[in-house]
mmJSON file of the N, C-alpha and C atoms, coordinates in Angstrom:
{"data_MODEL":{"atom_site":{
"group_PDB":["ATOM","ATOM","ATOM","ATOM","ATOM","ATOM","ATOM","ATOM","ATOM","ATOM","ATOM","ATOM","ATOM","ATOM","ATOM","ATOM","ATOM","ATOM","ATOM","ATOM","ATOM","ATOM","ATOM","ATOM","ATOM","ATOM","ATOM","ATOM","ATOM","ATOM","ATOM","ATOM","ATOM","ATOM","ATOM","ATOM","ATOM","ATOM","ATOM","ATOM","ATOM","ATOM","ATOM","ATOM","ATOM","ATOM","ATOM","ATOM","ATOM","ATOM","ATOM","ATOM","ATOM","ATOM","ATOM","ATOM","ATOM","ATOM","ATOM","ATOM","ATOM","ATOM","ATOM","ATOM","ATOM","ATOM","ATOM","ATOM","ATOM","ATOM","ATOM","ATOM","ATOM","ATOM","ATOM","ATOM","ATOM","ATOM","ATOM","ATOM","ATOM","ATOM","ATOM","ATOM","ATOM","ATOM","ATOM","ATOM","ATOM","ATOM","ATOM","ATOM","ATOM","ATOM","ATOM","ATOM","ATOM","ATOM","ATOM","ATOM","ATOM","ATOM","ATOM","ATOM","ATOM","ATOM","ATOM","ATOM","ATOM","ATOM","ATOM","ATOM","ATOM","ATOM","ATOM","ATOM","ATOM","ATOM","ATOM","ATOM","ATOM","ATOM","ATOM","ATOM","ATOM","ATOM","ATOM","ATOM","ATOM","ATOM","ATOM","ATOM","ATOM","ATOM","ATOM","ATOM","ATOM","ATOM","ATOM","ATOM","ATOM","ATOM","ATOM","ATOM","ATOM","ATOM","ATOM","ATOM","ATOM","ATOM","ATOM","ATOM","ATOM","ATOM","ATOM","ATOM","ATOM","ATOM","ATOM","ATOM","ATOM","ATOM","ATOM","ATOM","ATOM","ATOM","ATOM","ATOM","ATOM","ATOM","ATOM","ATOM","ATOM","ATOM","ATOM","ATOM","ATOM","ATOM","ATOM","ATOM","ATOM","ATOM","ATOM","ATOM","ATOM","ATOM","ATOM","ATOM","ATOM","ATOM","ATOM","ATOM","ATOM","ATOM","ATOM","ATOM","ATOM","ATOM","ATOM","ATOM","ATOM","ATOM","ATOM","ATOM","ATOM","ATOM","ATOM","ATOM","ATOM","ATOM","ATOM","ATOM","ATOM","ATOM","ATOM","ATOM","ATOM","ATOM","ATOM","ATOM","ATOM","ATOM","ATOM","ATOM","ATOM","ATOM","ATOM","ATOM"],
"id":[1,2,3,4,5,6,7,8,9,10,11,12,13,14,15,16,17,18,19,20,21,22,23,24,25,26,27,28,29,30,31,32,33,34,35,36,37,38,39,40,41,42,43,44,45,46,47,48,49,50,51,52,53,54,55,56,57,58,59,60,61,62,63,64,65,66,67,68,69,70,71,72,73,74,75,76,77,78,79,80,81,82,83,84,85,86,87,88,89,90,91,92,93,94,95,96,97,98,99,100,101,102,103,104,105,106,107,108,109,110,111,112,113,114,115,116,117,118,119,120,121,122,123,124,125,126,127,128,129,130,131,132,133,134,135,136,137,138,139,140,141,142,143,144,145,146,147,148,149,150,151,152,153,154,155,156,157,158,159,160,161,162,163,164,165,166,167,168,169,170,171,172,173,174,175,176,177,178,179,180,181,182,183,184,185,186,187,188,189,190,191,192,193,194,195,196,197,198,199,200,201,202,203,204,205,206,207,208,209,210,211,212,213,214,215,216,217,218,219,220,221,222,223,224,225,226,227,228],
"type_symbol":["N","C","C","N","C","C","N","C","C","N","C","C","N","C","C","N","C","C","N","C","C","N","C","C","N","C","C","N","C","C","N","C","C","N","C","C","N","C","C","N","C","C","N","C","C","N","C","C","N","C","C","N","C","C","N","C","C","N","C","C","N","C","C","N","C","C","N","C","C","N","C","C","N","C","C","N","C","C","N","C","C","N","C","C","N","C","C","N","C","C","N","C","C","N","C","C","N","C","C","N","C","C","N","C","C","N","C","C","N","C","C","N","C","C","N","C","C","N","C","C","N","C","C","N","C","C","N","C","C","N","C","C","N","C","C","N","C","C","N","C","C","N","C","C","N","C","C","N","C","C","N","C","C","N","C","C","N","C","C","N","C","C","N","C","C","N","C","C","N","C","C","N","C","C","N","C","C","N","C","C","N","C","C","N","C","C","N","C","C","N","C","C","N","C","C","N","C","C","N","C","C","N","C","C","N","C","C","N","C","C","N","C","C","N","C","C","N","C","C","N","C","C","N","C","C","N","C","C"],
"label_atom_id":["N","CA","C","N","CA","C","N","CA","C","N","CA","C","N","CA","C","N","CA","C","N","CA","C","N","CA","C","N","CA","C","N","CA","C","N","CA","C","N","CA","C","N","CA","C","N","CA","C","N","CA","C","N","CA","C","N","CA","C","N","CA","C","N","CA","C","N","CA","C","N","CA","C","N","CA","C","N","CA","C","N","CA","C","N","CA","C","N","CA","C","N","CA","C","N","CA","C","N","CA","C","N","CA","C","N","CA","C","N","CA","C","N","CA","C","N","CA","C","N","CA","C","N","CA","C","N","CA","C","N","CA","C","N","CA","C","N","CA","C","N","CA","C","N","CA","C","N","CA","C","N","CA","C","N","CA","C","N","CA","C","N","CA","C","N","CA","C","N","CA","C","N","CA","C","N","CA","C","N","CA","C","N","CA","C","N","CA","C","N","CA","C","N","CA","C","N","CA","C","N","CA","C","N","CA","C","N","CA","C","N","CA","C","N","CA","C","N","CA","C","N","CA","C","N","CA","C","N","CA","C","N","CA","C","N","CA","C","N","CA","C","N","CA","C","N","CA","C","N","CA","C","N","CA","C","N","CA","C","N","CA","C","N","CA","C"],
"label_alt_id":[null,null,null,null,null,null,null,null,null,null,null,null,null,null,null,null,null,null,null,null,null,null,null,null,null,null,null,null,null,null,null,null,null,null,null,null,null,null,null,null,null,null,null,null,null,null,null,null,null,null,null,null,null,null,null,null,null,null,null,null,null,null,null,null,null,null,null,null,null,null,null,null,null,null,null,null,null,null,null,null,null,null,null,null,null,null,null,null,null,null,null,null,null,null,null,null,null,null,null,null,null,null,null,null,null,null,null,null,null,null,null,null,null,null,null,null,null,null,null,null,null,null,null,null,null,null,null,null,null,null,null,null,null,null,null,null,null,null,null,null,null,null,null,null,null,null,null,null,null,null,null,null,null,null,null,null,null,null,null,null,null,null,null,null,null,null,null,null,null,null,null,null,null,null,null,null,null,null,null,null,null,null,null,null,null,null,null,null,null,null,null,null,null,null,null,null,null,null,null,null,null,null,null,null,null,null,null,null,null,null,null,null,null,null,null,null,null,null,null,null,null,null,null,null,null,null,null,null],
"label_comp_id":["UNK","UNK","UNK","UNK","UNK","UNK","UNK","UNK","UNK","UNK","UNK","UNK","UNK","UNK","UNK","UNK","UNK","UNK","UNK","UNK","UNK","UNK","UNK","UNK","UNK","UNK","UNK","UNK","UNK","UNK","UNK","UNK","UNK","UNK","UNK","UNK","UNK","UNK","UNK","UNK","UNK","UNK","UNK","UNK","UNK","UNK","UNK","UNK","UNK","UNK","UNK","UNK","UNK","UNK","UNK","UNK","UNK","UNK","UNK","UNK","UNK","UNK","UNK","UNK","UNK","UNK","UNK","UNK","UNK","UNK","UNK","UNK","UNK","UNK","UNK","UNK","UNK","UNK","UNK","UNK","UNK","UNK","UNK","UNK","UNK","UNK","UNK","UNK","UNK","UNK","UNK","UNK","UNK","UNK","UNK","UNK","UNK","UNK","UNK","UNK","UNK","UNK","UNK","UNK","UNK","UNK","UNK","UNK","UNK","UNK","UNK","UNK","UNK","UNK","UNK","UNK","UNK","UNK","UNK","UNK","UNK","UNK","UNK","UNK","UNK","UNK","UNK","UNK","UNK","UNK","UNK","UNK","UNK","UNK","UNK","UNK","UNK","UNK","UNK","UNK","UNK","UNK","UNK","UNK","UNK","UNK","UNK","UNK","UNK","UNK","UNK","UNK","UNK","UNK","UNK","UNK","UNK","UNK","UNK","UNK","UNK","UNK","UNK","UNK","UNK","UNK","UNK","UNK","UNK","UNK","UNK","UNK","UNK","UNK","UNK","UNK","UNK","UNK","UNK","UNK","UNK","UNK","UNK","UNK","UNK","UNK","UNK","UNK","UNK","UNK","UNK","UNK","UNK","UNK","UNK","UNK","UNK","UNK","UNK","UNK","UNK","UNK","UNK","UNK","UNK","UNK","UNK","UNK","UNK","UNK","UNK","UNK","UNK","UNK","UNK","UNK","UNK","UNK","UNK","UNK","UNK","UNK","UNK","UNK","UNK","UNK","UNK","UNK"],
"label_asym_id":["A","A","A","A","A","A","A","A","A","A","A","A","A","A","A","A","A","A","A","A","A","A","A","A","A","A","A","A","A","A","A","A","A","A","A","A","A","A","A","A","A","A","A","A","A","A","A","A","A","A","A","A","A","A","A","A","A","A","A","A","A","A","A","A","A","A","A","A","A","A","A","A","A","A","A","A","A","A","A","A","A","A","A","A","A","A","A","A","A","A","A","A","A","A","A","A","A","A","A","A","A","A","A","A","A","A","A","A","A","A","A","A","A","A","A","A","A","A","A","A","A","A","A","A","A","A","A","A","A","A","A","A","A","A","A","A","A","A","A","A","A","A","A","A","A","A","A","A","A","A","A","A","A","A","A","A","A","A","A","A","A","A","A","A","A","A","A","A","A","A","A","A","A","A","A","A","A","A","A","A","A","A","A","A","A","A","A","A","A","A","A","A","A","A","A","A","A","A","A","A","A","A","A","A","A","A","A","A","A","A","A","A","A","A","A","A","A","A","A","A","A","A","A","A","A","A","A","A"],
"label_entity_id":["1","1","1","1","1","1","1","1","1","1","1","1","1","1","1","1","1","1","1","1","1","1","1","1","1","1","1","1","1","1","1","1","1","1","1","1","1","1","1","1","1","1","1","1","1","1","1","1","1","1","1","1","1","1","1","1","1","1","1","1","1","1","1","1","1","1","1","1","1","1","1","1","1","1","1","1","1","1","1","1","1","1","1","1","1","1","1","1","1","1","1","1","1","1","1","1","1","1","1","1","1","1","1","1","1","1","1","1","1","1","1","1","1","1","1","1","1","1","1","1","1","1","1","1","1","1","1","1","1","1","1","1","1","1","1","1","1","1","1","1","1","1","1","1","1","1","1","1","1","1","1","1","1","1","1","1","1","1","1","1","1","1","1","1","1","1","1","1","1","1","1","1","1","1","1","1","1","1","1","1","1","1","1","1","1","1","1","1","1","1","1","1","1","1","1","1","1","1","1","1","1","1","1","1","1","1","1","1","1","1","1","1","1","1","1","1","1","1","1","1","1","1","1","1","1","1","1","1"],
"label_seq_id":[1,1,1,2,2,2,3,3,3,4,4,4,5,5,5,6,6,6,7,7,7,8,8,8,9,9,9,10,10,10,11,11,11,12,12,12,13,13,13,14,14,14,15,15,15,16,16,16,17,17,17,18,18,18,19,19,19,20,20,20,21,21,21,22,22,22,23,23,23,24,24,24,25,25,25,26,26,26,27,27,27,28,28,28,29,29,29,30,30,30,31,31,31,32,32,32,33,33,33,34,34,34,35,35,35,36,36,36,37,37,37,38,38,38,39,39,39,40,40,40,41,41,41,42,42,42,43,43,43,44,44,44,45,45,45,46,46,46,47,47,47,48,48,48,49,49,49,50,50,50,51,51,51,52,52,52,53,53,53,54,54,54,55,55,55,56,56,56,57,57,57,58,58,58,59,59,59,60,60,60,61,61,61,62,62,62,63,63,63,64,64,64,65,65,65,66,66,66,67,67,67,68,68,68,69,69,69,70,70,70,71,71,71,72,72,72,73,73,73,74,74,74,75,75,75,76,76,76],
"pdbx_PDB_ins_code":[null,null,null,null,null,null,null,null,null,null,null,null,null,null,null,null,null,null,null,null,null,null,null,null,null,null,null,null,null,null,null,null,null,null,null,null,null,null,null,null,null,null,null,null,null,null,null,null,null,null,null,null,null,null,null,null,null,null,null,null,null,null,null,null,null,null,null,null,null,null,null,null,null,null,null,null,null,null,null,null,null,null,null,null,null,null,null,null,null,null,null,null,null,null,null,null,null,null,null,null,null,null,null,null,null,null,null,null,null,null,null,null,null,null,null,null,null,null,null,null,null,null,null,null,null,null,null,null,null,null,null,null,null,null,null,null,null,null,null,null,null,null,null,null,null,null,null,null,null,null,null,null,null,null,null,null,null,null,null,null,null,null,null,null,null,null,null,null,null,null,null,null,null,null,null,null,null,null,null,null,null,null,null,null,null,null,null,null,null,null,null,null,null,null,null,null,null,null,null,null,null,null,null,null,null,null,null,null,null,null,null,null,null,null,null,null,null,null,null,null,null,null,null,null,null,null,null,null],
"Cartn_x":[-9.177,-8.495,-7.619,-6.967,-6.441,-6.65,-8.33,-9.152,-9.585,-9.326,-9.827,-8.648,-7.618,-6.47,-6.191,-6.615,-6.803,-7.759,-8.553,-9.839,-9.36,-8.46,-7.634,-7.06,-6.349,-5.226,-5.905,-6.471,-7.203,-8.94,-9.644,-11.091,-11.643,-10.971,-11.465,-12.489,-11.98,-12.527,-13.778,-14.084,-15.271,-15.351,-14.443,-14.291,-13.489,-12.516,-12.249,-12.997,-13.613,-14.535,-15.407,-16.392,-17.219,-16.371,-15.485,-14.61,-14.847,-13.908,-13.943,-15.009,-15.548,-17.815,-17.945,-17.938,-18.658,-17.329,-16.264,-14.94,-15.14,-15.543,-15.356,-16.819,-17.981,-18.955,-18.863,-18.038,-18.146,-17.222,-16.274,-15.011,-15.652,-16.541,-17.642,-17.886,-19.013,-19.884,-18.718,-17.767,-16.856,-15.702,-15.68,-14.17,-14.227,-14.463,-14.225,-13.323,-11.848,-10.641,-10.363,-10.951,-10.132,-11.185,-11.917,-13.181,-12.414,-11.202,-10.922,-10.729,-9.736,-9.471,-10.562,-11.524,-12.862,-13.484,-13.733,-14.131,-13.529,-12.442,-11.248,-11.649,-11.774,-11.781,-13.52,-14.163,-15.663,-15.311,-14.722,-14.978,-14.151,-13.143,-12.148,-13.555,-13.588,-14.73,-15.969,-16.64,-17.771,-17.64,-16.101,-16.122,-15.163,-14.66,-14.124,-15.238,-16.41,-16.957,-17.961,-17.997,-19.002,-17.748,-17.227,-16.051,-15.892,-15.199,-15.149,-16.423,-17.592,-19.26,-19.335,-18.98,-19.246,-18.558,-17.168,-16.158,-16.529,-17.283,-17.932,-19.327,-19.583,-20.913,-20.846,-20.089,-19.873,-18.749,-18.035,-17.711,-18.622,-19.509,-20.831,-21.607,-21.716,-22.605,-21.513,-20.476,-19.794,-19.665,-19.238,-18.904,-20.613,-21.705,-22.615,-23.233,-22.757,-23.348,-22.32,-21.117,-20.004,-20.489,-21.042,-21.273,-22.161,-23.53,-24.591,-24.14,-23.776,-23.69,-22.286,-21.539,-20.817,-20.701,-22.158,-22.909,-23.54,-23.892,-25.255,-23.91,-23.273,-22.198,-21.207,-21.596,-20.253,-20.743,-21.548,-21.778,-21.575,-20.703,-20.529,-20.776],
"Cartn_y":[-4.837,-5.548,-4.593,-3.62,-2.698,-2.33,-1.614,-0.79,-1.62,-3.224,-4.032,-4.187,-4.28,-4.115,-3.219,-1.531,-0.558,-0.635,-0.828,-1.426,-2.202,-2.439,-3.662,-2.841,-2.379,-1.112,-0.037,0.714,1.682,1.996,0.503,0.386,1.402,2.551,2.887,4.586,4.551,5.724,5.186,4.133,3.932,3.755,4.822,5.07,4.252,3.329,2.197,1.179,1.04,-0.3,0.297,1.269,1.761,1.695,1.832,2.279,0.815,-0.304,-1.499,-2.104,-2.003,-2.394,-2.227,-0.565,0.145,-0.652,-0.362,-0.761,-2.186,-2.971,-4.691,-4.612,-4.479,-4.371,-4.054,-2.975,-2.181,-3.241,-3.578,-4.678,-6.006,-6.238,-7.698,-7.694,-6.875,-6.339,-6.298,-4.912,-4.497,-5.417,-6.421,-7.029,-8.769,-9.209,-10.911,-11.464,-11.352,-11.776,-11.538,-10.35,-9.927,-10.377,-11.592,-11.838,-12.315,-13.026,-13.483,-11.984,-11.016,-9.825,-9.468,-8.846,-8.232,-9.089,-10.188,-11.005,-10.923,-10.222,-10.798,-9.039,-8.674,-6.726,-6.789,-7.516,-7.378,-7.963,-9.089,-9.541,-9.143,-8.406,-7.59,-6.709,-6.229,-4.549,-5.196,-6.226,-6.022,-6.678,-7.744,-8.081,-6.848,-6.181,-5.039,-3.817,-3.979,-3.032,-3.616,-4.974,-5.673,-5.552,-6.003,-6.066,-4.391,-3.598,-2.324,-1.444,-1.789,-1.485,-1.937,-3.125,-3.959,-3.065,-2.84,-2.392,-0.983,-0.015,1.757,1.203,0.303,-0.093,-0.166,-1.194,-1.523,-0.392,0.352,1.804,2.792,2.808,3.71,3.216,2.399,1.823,1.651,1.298,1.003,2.54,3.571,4.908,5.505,5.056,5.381,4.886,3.661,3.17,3.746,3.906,4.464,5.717,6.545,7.498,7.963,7.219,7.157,6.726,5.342,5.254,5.661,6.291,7.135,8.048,9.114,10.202,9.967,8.98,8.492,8.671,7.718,6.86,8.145,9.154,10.067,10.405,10.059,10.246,9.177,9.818,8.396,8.334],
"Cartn_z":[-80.781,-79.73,-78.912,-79.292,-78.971,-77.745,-78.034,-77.088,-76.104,-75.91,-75.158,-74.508,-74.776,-74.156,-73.379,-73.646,-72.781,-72.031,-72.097,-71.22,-69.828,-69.778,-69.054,-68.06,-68.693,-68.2,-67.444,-68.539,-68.086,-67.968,-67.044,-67.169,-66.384,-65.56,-64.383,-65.141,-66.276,-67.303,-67.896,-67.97,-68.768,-69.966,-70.519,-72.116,-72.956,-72.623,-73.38,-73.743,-72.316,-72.847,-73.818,-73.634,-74.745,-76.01,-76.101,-77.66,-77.883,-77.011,-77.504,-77.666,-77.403,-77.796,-78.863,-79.051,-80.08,-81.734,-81.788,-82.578,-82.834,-81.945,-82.189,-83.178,-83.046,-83.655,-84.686,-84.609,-86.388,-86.959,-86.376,-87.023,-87.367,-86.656,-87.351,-88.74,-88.202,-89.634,-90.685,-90.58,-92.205,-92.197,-91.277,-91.604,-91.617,-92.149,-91.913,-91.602,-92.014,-92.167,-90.533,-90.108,-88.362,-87.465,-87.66,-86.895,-85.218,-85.094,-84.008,-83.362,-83.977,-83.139,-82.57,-83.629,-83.343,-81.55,-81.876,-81.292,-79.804,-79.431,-78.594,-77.836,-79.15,-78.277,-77.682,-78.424,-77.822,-76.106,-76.425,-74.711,-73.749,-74.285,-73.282,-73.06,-73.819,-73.386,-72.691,-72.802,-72.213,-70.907,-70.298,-69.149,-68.488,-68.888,-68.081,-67.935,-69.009,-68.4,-67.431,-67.378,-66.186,-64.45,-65.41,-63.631,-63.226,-63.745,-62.948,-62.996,-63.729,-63.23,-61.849,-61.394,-60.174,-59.164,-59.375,-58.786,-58.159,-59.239,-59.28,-58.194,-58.627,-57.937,-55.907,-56.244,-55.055,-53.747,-54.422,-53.971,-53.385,-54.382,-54.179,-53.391,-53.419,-51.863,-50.392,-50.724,-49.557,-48.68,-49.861,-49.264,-48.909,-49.287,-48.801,-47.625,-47.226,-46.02,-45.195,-45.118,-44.138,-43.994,-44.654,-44.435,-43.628,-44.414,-43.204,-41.667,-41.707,-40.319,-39.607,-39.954,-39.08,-38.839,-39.632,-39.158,-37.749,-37.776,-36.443,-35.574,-35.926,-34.055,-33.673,-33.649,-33.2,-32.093,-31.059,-29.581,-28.798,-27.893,-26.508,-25.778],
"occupancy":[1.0,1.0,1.0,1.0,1.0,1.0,1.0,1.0,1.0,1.0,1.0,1.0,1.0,1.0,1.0,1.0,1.0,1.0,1.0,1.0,1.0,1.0,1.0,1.0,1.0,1.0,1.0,1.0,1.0,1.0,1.0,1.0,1.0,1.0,1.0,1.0,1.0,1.0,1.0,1.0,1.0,1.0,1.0,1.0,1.0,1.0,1.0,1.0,1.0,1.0,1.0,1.0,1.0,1.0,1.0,1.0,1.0,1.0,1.0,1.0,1.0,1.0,1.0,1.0,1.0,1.0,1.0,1.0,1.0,1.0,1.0,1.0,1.0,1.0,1.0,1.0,1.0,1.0,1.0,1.0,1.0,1.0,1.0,1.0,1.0,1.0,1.0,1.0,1.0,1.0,1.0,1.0,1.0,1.0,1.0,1.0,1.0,1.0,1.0,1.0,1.0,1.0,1.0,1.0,1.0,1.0,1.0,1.0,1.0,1.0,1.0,1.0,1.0,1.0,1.0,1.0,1.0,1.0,1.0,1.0,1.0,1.0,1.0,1.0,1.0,1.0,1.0,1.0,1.0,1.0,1.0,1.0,1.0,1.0,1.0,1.0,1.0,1.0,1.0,1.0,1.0,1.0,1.0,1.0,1.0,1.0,1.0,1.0,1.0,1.0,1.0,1.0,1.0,1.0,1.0,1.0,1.0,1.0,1.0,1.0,1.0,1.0,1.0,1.0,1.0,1.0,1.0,1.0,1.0,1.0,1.0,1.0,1.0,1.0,1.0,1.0,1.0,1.0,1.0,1.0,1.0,1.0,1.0,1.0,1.0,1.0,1.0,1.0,1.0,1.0,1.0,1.0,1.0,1.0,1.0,1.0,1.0,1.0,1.0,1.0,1.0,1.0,1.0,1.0,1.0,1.0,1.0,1.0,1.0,1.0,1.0,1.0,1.0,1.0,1.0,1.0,1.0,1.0,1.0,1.0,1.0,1.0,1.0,1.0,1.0,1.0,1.0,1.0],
"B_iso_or_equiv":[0.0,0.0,0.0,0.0,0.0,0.0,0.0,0.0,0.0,0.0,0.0,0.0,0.0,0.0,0.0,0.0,0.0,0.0,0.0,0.0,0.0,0.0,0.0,0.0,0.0,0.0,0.0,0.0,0.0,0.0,0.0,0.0,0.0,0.0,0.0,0.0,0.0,0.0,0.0,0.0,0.0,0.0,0.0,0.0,0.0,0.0,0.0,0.0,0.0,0.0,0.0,0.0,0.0,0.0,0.0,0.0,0.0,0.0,0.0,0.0,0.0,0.0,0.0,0.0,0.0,0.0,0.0,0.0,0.0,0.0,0.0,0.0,0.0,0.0,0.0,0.0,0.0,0.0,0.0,0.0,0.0,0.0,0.0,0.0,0.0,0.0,0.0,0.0,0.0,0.0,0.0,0.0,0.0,0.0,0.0,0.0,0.0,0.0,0.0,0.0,0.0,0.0,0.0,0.0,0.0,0.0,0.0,0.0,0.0,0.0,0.0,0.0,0.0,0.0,0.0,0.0,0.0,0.0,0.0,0.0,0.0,0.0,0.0,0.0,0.0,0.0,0.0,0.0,0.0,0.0,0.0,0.0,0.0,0.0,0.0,0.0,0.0,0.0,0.0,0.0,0.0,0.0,0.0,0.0,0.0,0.0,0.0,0.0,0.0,0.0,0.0,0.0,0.0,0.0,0.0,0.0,0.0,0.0,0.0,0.0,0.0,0.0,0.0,0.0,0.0,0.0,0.0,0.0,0.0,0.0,0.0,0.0,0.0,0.0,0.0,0.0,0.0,0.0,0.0,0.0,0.0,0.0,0.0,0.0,0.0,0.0,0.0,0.0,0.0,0.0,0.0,0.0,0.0,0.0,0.0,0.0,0.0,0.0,0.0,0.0,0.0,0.0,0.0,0.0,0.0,0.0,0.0,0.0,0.0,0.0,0.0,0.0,0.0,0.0,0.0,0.0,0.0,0.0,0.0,0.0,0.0,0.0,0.0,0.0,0.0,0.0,0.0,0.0],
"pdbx_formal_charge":[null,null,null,null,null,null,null,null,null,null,null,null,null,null,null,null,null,null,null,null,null,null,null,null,null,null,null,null,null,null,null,null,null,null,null,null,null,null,null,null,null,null,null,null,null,null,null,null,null,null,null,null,null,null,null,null,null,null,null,null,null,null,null,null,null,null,null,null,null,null,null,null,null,null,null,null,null,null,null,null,null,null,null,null,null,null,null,null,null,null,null,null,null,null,null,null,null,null,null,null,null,null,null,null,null,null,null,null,null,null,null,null,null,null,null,null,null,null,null,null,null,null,null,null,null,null,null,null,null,null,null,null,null,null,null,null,null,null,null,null,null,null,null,null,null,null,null,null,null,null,null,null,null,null,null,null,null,null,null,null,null,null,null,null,null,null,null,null,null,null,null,null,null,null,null,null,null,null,null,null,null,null,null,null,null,null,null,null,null,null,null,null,null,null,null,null,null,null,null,null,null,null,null,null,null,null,null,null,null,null,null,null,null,null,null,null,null,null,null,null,null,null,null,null,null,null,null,null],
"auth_seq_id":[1,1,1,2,2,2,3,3,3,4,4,4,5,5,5,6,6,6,7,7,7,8,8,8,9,9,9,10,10,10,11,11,11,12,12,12,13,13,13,14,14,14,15,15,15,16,16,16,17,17,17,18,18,18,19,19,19,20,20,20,21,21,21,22,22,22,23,23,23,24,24,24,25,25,25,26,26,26,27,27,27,28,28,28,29,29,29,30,30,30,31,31,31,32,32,32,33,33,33,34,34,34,35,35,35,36,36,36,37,37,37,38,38,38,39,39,39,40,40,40,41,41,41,42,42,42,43,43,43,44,44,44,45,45,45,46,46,46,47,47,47,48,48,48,49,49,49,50,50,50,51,51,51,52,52,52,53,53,53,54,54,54,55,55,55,56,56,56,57,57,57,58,58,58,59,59,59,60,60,60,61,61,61,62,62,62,63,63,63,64,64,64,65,65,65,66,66,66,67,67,67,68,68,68,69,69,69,70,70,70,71,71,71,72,72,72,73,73,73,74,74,74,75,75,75,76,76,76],
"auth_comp_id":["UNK","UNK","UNK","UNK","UNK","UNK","UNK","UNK","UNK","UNK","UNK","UNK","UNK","UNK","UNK","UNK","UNK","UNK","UNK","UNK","UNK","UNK","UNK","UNK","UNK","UNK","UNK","UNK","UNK","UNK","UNK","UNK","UNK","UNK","UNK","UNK","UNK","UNK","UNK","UNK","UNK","UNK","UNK","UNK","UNK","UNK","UNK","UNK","UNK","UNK","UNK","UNK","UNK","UNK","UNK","UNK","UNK","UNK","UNK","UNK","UNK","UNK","UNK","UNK","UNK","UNK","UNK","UNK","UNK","UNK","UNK","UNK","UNK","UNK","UNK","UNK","UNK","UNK","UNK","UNK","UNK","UNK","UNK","UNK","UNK","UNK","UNK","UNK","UNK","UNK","UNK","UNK","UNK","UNK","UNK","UNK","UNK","UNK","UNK","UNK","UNK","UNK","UNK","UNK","UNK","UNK","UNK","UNK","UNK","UNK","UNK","UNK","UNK","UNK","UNK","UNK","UNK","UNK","UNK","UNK","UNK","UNK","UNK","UNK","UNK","UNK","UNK","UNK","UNK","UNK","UNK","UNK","UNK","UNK","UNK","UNK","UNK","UNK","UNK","UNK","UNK","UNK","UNK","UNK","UNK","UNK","UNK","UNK","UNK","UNK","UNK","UNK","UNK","UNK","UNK","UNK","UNK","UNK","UNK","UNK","UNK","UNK","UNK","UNK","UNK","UNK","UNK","UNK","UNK","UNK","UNK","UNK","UNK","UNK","UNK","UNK","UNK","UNK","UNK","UNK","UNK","UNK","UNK","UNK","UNK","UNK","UNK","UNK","UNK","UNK","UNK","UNK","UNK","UNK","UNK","UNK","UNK","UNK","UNK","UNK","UNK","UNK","UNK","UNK","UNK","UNK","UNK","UNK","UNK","UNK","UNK","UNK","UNK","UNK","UNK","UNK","UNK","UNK","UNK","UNK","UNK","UNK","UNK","UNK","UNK","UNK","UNK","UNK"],
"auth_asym_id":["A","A","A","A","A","A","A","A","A","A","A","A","A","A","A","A","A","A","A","A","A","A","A","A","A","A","A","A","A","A","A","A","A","A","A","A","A","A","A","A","A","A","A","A","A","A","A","A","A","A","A","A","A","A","A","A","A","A","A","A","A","A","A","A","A","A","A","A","A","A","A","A","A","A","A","A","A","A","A","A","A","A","A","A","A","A","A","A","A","A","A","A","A","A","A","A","A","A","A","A","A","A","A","A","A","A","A","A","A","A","A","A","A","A","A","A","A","A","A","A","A","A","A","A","A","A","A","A","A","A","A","A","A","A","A","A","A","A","A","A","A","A","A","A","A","A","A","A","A","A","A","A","A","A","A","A","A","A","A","A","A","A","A","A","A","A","A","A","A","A","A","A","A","A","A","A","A","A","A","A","A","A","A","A","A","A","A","A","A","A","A","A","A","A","A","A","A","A","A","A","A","A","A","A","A","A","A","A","A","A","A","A","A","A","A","A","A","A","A","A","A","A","A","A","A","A","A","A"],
"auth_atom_id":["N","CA","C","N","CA","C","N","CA","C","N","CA","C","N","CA","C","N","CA","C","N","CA","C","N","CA","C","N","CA","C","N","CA","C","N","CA","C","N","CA","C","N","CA","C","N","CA","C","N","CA","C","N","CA","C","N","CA","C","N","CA","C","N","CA","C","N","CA","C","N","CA","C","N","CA","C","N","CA","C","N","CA","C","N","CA","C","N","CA","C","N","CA","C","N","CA","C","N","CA","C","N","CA","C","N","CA","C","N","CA","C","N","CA","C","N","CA","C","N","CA","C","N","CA","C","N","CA","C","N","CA","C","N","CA","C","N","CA","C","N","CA","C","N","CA","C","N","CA","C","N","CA","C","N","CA","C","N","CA","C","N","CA","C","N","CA","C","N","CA","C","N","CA","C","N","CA","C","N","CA","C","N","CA","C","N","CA","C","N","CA","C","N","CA","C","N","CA","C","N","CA","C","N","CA","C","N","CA","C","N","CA","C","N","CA","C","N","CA","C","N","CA","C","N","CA","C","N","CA","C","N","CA","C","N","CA","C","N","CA","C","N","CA","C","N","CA","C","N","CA","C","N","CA","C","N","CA","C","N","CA","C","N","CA","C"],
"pdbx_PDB_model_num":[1,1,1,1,1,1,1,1,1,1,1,1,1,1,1,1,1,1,1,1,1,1,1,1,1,1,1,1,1,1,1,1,1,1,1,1,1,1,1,1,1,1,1,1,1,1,1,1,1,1,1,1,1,1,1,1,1,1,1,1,1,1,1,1,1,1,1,1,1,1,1,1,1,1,1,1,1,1,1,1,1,1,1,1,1,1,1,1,1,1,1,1,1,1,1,1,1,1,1,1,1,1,1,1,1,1,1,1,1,1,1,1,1,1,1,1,1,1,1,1,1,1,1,1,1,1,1,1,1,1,1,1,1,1,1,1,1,1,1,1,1,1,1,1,1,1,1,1,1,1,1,1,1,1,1,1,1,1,1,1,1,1,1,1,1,1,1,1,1,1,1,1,1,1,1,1,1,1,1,1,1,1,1,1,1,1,1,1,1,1,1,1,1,1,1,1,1,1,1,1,1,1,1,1,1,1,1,1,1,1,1,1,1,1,1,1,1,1,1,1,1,1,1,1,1,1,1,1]
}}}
């Protein structure tokens, strides 16, 4: 839950959410007693890594179409 919490904070690295993925999984499987935590860090991690995927996504295209077309329009 931790790492899903950083995930939050700090999604713009990538590497939390992976931790909290990979950590909630292993916490299933070896832990019963912490099933809500586990449970709580899986869905922090996999909607922060869907929302700032979207976020990297949609950057990368935005700065690619600006680019293209304000290569073309620089003559008047």
């Amino acid at each position: 839950m931790v790492c899903g919490i950083a995930s939050v904070i700090m999604g713009w690295l990538i590497l939390p959410q992976l931790a909290a993925i990979i950590t909630g999984h292993l916490a299933l499987r070896r832990e019963p007693s912490g099933k809500g935590m586990s449970i709580s860090g899986l869905v922090l991690g996999y909607l922060c890594l869907l929302g700032y995927g979207a976020i990297w996504l949609l950057l990368i295209i935005g700065l690619t179409v600006a680019s293209t077309t304000g290569a073309n329009s620089g003559t008047f």
